[in-house]
N, C-alpha and C positions, 0 to 999 in steps of 0.2 A: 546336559539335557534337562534334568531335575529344574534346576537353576530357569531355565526359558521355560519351561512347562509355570512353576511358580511364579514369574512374572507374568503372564499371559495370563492365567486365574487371578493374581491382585488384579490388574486392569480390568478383566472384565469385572471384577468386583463391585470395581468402582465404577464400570460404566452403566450397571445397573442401577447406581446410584442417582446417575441424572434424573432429574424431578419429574416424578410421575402428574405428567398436567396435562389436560384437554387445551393449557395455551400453544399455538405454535411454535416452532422452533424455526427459528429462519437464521441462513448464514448468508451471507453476501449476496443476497436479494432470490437466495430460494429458499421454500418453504417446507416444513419434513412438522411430519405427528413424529410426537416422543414414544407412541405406543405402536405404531406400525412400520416406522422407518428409522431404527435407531444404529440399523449398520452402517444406513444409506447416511444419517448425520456423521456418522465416523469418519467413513469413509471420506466424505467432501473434508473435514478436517485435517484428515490425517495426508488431504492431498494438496495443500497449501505448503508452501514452501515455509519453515521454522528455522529461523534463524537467533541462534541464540550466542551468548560471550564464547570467545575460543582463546586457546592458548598455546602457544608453543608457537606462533605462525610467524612468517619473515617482519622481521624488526620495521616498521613506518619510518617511513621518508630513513630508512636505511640503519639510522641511530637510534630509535624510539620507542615505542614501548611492544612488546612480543606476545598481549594478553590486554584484550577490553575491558576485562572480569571491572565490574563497580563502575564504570562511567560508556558504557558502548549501548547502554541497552536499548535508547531512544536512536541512535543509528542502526542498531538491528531493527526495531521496529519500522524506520523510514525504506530497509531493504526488503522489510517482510512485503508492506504496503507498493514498493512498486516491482515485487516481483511480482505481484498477484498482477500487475498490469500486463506485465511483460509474459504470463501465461496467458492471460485473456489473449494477447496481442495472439500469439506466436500458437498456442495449443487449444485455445479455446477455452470457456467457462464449462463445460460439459466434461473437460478431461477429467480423469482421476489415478493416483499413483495405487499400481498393486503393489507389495513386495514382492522382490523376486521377479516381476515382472519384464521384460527387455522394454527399455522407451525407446520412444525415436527420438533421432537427433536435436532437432529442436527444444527437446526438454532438457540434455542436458547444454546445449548452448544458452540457453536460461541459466542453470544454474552456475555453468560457468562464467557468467557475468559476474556473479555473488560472493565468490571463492576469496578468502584471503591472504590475495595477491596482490603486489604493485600496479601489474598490467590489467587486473579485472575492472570490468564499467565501471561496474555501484560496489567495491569490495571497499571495508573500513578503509582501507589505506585510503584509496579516491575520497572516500566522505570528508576522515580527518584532516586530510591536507587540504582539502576543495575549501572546508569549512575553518582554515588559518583565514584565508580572504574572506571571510565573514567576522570576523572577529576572534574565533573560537580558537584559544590551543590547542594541541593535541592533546588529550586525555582529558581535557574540558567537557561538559554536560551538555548536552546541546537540547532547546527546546523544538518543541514541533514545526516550529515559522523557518527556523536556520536549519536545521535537516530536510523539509521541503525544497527551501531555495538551492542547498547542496545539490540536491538530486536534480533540479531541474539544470541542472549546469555539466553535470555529469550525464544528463541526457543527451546533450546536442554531438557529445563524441558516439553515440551509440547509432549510426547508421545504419544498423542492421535490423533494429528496429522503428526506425525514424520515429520516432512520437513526437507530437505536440503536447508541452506541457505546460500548463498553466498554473499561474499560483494567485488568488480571488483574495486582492487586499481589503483590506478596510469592509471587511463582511460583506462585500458587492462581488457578485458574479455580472458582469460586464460582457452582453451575446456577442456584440460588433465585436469586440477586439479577440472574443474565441475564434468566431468566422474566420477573421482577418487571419490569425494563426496556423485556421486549421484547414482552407481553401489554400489550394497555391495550382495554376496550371501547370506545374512541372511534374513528369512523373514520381513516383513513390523513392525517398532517396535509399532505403532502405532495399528495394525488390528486388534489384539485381544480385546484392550483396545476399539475397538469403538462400540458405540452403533448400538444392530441391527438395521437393515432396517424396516422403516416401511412398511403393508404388502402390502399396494399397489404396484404392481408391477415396474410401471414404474412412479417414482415421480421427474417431473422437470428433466425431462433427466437424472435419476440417472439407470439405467439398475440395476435387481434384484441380479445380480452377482458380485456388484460391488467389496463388501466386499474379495467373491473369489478369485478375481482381484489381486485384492489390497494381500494378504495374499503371493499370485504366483509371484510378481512382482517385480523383480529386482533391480526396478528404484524407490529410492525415491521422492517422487515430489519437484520439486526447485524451492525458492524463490531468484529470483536473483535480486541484490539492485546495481544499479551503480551511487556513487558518482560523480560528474563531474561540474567543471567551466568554464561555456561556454562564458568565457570574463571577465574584471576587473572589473567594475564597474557596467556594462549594458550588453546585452545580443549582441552576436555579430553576426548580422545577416547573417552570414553563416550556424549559424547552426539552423534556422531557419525551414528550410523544415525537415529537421531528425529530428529535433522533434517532429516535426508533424507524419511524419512514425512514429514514437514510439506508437504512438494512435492507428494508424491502425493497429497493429500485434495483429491477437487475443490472444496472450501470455502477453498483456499491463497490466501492474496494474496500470498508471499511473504514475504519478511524485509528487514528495513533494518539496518544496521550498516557496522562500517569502522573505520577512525583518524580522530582527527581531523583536519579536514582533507583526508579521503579515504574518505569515506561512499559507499556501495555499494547499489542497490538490486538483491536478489537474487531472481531467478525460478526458479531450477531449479535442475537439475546433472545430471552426465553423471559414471557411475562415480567419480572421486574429485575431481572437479572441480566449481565452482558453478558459475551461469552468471549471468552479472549483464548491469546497465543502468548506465553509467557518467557520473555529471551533469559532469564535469571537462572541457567544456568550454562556451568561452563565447560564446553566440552574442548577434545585433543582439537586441533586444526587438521585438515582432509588431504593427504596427499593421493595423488594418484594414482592407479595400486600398478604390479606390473602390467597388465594389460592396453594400461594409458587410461581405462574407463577409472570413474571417478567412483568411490563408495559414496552413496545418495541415504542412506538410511538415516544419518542421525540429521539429516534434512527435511524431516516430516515426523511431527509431534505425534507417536502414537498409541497414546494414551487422553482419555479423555479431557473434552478444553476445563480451562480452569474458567471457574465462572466469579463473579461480584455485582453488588448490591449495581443499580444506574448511578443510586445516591452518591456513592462513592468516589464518584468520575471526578476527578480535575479539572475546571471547568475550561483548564487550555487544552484545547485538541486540535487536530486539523483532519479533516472530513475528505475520503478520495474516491472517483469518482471516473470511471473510463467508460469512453466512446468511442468504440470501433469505426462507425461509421456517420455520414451527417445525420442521418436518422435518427440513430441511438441519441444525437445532443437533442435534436428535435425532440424526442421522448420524453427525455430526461427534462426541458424546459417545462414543457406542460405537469408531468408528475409536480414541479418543483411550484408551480403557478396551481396548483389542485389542494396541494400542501396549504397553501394558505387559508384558504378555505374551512380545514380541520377547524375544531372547537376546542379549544382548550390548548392547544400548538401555539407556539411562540415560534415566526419565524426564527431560523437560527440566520440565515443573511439573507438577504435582497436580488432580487433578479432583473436584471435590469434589461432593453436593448439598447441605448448605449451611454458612455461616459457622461456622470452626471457632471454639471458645469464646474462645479466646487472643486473637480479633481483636477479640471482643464488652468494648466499657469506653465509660464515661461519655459518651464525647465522638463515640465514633459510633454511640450506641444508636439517635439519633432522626435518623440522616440519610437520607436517600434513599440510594437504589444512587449516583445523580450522583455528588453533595459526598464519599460516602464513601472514590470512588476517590481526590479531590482529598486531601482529608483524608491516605490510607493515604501517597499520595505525598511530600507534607509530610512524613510520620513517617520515612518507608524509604528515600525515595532524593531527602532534600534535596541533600546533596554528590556524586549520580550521578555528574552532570556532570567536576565533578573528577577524585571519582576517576578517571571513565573516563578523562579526558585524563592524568593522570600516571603512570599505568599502563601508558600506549600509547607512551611515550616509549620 
């Protein structure tokens, strides 16, 4: 008892310590005073899903390696980045984890996507092996462009949540071919597969009719991932304030980036500082206990985020970004088209309505929006990876 009593005093110690500032604190496109809502910042923190290196868990592709520790950490941060999607999707932006608390079903079908299994969605094993077909070997570094396209591929098995996801090459976000992705007259392929509602009517801002919704709905929800080097070596401070905007559209999933070897998943910032989820450490891997329910605690960072300079940023990141519905993209366009406007903003990429001509040649006249991205990536950023690492030295 002593022992958790002493923990629980250092942490609040140091959560006093976050910067006493009249600037805002904003996470994932909400907004908290440091001086009047600083459970409420906690709290939103300590309710994102933290994924960090694990050990001891079932050997990759059966023979390989039994622990991420020193090369997983940009794959944690690609799981941290779309599990925030897949709570948005599934639990809402408004949720938040208590301890102790009983969740509903749905949150832990979330996190049971994540788990470090063979059969999990987005679990290392799926990444590593997804990402042999990208070039990557197992226990290889992976930059932020080749753990995006991992995941989006690792999406299309994920019927229960159907998303559309896109990945915005060559610094252009391209409306027609989102549309195109994210319009289909078929119903939701996801809606039947999902678990009913629990009977509470209104749970965490989920409205009783969601599922209805969802069945009626035209739009599939988009996970939109944008690659982008904002400078050679160091971050180039143009584009400093747009990325900050980035935080504040409530469509934000954040950002993934880092060195390698020190991948960062990032939710906010406070005046010149980001505020990040840090996967560098390594815990036991989660079995299920006897009950079958999962222990979920060392699944939520809670202790305050670790923060750093903007300056500091690696100017390779990729930028994520979800749209529940056509609305929310509709939104999200205008914010992004207002953005340019700022004074002192350096677009970070281009918003286009549709495929500029340069991109239109033989060989992606007849693909789908999918293969297209694949394709562009191939062309643009085979050596990302590299470069990024030799750069970062």
């Amino acid at each position: 008892l002593s022992l958790a009593t002493l923990t629980y005093d250092t942490l609040r110690f140091e959560y006093e310590d976050f910067p006493e500032t009249k600037e805002p604190v904003w996470i994932l496109g909400r907004k908290y005073s440091v001086f009047t809502e600083k459970e409420e910042i906690l709290l939103d923190v300590t309710s994102r899903l933290w994924f960090t290196y694990r050990k001891n868990f079932p050997a990759i592709g059966g023979t390989g390696p039994t622990s991420d520790t020193g090369w997983g950490c940009m794959l944690r941060c690609g799981q941290m980045i779309f599990a925030q999607a897949l709570v948005c999707r599934h639990l809402g932006r408004d949720w938040r984890w208590l301890k102790g608390k009983r969740q509903m079903d749905n949150y832990f079908n979330v996190l049971n996507a994540f788990i470090d299994k063979k059969d999990s969605y987005y679990s290392i094993h799926q990444i590593a092996q997804m990402g042999v077909g990208e070039g990557k070997s197992i226990g290889q570094w992976y930059g932020p462009n080749t753990v995006a396209q991992v995941l989006k591929k690792l999406a299309t098995f994920d019927t229960w949540s159907s998303l559309a996801v896109h990945i915005a090459m060559d610094n252009t976000v391209v409306m027609e071919e989102i549309r195109r992705l994210c319009q289909s007259n078929v119903p939701c392929a996801g809606a039947a597969a999902c678990p009913a509602l629990e009977p509470d009517g209104l749970y965490n801002g989920c409205p009783e009719d969601l599922g209805l919704r969802e069945r009626l709905s035209p739009w599939k929800p988009l996970v939109l991932l944008i690659p982008l080097r904002l400078g050679l070596t160091e971050i180039n401070e143009a584009y400093i304030e747009t990325l900050k905007h980035c935080f504040m559209m409530p469509q934000s999933l954040g950002v993934i980036g880092g060195k390698p070897n020190s991948a960062h998943y990032f939710i906010g910032y406070v005046g010149e500082e980001l505020i990040y989820l840090d996967p560098h450490t390594t815990q036991p891997a989660v079995e299920p206990g006897d009950s079958g329910c999962l222990p979920d605690e060392s699944f939520h960072c809670q202790h305050p985020p670790c923060r750093m300079s903007i300056a500091e940023l690696d100017p390779s990141i990729a930028v994520g970004f979800f749209c529940n519905t056509e609305a929310d993209f509709n939104d999200w366009c205008q914010q992004i088209k207002k953005l340019s406007l700022v004074r002192g903003a350096l677009p970070m990429f281009e918003l286009v309505e549709r495929q500029p001509s340069h991109f239109s040649n033989p060989d992606v006249l007849n693909l789908t929006p999918d293969s297209s991205d694949a394709d562009r990536l191939e062309r643009f950023f085979d050596s990302e990876d590299e470069d990024f690492e030799i750069l970062s030295l």
